[in-house]
C-alpha positions in Angstrom: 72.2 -28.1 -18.8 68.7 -27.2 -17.2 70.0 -23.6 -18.0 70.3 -23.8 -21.7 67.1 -25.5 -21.9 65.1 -23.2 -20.2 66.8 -20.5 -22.1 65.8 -22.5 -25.9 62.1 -22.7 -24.3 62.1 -19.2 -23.9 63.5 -18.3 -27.1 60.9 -20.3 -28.7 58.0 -18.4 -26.8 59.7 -15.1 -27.4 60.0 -16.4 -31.5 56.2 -17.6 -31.4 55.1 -14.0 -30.1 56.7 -12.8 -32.7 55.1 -15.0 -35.4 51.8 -13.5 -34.0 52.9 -10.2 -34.6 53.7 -11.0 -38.1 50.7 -13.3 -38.7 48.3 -10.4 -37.7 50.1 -8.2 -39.4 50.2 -9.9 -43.0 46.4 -10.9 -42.5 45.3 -6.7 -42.0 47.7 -6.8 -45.7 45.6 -9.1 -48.2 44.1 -7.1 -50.2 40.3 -6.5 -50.6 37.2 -6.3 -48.1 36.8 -9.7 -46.0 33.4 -8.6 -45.7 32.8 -7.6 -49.2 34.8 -10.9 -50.3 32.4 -13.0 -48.4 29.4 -11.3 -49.6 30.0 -10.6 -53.4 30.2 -7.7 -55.0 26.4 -7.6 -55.1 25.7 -7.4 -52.0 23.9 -3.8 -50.1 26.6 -1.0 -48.6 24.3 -2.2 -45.0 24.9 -5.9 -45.4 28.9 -5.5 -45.9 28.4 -3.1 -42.8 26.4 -5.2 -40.9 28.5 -8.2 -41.6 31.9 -6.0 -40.8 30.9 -5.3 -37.3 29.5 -8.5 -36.9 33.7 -9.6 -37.5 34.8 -7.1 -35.2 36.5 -5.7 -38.1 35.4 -2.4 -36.8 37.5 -2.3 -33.8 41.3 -0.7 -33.3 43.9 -3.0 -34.6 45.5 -3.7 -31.1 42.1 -4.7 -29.6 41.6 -6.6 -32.5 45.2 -8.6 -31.9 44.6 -8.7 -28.4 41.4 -10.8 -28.5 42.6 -13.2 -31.3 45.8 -14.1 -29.4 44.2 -14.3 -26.3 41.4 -16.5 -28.0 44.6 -18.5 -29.4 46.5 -18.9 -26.1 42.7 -20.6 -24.8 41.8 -22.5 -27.5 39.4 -20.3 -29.7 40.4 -19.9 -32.7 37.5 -17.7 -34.3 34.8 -18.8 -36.6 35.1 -19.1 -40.2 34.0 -16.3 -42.4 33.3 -18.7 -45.0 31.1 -21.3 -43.1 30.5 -19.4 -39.6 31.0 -22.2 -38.0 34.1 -22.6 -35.6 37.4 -22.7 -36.9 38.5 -25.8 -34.7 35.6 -27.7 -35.8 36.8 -26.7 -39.6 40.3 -27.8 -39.2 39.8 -30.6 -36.8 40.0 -33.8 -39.2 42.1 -31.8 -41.6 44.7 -31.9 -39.2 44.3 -35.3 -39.0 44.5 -35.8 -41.9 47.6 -33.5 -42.3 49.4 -35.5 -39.0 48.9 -38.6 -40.7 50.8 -37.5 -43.5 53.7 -36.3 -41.6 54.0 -38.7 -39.1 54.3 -41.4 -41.7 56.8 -39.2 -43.0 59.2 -38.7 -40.3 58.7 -42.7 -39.5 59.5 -43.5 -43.1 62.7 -40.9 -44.0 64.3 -40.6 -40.5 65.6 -44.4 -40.2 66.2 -44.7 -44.2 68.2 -41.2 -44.0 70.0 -42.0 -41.0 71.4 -45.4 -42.6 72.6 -44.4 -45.6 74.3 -41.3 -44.6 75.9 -43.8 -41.8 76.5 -46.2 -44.6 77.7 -43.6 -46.8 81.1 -42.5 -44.2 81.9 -45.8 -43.2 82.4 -46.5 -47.0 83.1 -42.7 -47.9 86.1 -42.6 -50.7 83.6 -46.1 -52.4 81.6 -46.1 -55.2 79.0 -46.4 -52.9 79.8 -42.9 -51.1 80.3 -41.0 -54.8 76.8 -43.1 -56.0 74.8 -41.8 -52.6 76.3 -38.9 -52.6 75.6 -37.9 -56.3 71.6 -39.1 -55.7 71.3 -37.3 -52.3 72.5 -33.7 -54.6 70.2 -35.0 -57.4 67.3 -35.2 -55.2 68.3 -32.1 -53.2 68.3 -29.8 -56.2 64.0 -31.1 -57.4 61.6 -28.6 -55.7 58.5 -31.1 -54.5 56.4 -30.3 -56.5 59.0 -31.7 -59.6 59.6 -35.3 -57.5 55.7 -35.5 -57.0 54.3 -35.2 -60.8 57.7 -37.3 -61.8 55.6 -40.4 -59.2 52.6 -39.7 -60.4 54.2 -40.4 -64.0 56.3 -43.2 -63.1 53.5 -44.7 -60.6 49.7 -43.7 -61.1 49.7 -42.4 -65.1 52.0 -43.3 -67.9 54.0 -46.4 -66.5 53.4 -48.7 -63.7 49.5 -47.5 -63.0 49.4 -49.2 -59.5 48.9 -45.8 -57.1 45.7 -43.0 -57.9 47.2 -40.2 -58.6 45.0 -37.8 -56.3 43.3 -38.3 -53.4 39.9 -40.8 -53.7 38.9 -41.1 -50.1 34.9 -39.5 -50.3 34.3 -36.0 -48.0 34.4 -37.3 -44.3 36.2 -40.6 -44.8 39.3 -41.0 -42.9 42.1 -41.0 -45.0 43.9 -44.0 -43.6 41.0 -45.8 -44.7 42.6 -46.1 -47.8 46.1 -46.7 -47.3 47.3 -46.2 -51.2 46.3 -43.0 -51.8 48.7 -41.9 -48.9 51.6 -43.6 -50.5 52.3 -41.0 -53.4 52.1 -38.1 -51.0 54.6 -39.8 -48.3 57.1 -41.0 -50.5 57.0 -37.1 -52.1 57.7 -35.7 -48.9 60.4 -38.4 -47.8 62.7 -37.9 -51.0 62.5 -34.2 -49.7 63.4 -34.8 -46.9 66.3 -37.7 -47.2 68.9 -35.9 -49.0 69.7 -33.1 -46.9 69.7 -35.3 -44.1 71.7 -38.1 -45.5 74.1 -35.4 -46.6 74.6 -34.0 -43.0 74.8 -37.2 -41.6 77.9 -38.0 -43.9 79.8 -35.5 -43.6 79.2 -35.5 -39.4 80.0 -38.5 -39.4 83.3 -38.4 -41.8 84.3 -35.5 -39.6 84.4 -37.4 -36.3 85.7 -40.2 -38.2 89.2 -38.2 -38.0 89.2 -36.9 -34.3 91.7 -38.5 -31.3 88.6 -39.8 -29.6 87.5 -42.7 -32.1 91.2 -43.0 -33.5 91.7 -44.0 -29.6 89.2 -46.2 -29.9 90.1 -48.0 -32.8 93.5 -48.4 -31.7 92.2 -50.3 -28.5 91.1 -52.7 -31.3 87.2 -52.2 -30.5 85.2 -53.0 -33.1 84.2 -50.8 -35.8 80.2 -50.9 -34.8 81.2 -50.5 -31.3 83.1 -47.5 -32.6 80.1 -46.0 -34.7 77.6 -46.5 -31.9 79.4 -45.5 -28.8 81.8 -43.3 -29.6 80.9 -41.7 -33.1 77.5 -41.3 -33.1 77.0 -39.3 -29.4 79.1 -36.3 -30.7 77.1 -36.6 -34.0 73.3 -36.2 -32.8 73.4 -32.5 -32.2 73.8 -31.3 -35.6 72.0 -33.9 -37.4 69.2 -33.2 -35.0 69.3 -29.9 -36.0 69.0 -30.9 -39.1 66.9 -33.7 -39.5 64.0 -30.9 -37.2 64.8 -28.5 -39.8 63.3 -30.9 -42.4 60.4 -32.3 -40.5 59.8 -28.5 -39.4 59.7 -27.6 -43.2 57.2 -30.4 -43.5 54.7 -28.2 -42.3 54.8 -25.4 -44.8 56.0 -28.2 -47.6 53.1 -30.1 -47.3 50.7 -27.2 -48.5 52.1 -27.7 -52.2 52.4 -31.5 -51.6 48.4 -31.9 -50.9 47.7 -29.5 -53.4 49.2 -31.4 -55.9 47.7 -34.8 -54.9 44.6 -33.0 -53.7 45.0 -34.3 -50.6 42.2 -33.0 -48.0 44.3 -31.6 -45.3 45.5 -28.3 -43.8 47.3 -27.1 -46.9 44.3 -27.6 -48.8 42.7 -26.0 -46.3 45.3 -22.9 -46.2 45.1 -22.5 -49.9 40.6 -22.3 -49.9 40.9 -20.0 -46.9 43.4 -17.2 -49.0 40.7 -18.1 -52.0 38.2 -16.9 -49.9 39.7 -14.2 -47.7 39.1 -16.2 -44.7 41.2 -14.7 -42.1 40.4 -16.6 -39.1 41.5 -19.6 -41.1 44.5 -17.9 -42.5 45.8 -17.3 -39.3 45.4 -20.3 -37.5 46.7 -22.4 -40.1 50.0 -20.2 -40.2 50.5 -20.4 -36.6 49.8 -24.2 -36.8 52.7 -24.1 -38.4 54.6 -21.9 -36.8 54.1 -23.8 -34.0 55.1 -27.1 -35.5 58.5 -25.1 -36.6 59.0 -23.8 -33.4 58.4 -27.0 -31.3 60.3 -29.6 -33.8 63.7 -27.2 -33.3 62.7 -27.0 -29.1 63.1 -30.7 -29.4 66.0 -31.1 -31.8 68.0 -28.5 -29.6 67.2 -30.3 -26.2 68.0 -33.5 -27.7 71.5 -32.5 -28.6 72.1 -30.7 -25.5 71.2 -34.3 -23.8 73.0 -36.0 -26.3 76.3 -34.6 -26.3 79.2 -36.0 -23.9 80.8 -32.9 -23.8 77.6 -30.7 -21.8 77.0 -34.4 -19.7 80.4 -34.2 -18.7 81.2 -30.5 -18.0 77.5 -30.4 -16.1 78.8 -33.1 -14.4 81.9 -31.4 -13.7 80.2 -28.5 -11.6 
């Protein structure tokens, strides 16, 4: 067991460098001069040189990779083009802000998903299994963007009119300091995000439903939520963990259309002025923010179904 989850951990560091390969690499890509960008197109052939060199953007490409990962691996992420001020000071409360969001997430569409894809095998073959079923492929099939303007309709514009429809905490205010504006944005992200779990859940569950184990167990005449919990769900948590981090993980790079939409002052908004303004320190932190997020949601999803399963437990045990 201690095996495999070394070798995940190293996987993941091994996918990570990777990711800074390809970050740095599509960054050198975007079109234009960063320099020029920053400046305007009115600015003196000595300004955009002076302001080049001053970005190290005059330096080999490998020297230029080499400092910015090992300024990431420390903690430096660069100044801003954009404000010259350091990036971590730039993106500190907008990942905050961000964090908020999906932490609210996860706490909200991780129990809700769980139940009713439990709910919908023990009553699969039901009207209730064909009715959550038929939502969950609904739901599945809206991009976000689609399930966020249909709330603002049904909740902040045409109908109800109880939610803002954007953001209205002011520049620096926390934005749990007004809890409705984050409701909109969280329930978005959770009907994302509950479907595909749900779905999983089902059919993991319906599966081991039909296997010796639990028939065993039901013929001993335990009952049915002794059955679910102790003998169902164990050999169930692997792959819906591997799902359910999937989701969360695509929270990350999901939220940057999510706060666009509702304006909502965190590191997708951040992401999206950054590209605007061929800010390439901010570009590439942000993306390996969230590559990083990816990365360590799946780490955790894959160690806890190794530790979850009976069958590793009891074949480590074995040896």
């Amino acid at each position: 067991m201690t095996r495999m989850i070394l070798r995940r951990l190293l996987v993941s560091v091994l996918v990570l460098f990777v990711v800074s390969l390809l970050v740095f690499a599509a960054t050198l890509l975007l079109p234009g001069d960063p320099a020029r960008a920053i400046l305007g197109q009115q600015a003196t052939p000595e300004r955009v040189a002076a302001l080049t060199q001053q970005l190290g953007l005059d330096r080999p490409v490998w020297e230029r990779y080499l400092g910015w990962l090992g300024g990431v691996l420390t903690g430096d992420l660069g100044y801003s083009a954009a404000t010259q001020g350091p990036v971590t000071e730039l993106l500190g409360g907008r990942i905050a802000a961000s964090g908020v969001l999906l932490v609210l997430t996860a706490v909200v569409a991780t129990p809700v998903a769980l139940a009713l894809g439990a709910w919908a095998a023990v009553r699969r073959g039901t009207r209730t299994d064909s009715a959550l079923s038929g939502s969950s492929l609904v739901l599945a099939a809206l991009p976000e963007f689609v399930i966020g303007v249909l709330l603002v309709v049904l909740f902040a514009t045409s109908v109800l009119q109880v939610l803002p429809s954007v953001t209205i905490a002011r520049p620096g205010e926390p934005v749990w300091s007004r809890p409705e504006q984050l409701v909109l944005p969280v329930l978005t992200l959770a009907l994302v995000v509950i479907p595909y779990v749900v779905r999983m859940t089902r059919a993991t569950l319906s599966e081991t439903f039909d296997t010796g184990f639990v028939e065993m167990a039901r013929l001993k005449g335990l009952p049915e939520r002794t059955v679910l919990l102790r003998h169902a769900v164990p050999h169930t948590v692997g792959p819906v963990a591997q799902v359910l981090a999937l989701q969360l993980a695509w929270l990350a790079g999901g939220v940057v259309v999510v706060e666009f939409l509702f304006r909502y002052p965190g590191i997708g908004q951040a992401l999206i002025d950054a590209v605007n303004n061929r800010d390439v320190q901010v570009v590439q932190a942000i993306s390996m923010l969230i590559a990083a997020f990816y990365v360590v949601v799946n780490l955790a999803a894959d160690v806890a179904g190794i530790l979850a399963d009976p069958r590793i437990r009891t074949a480590g045990g074995t040896r």
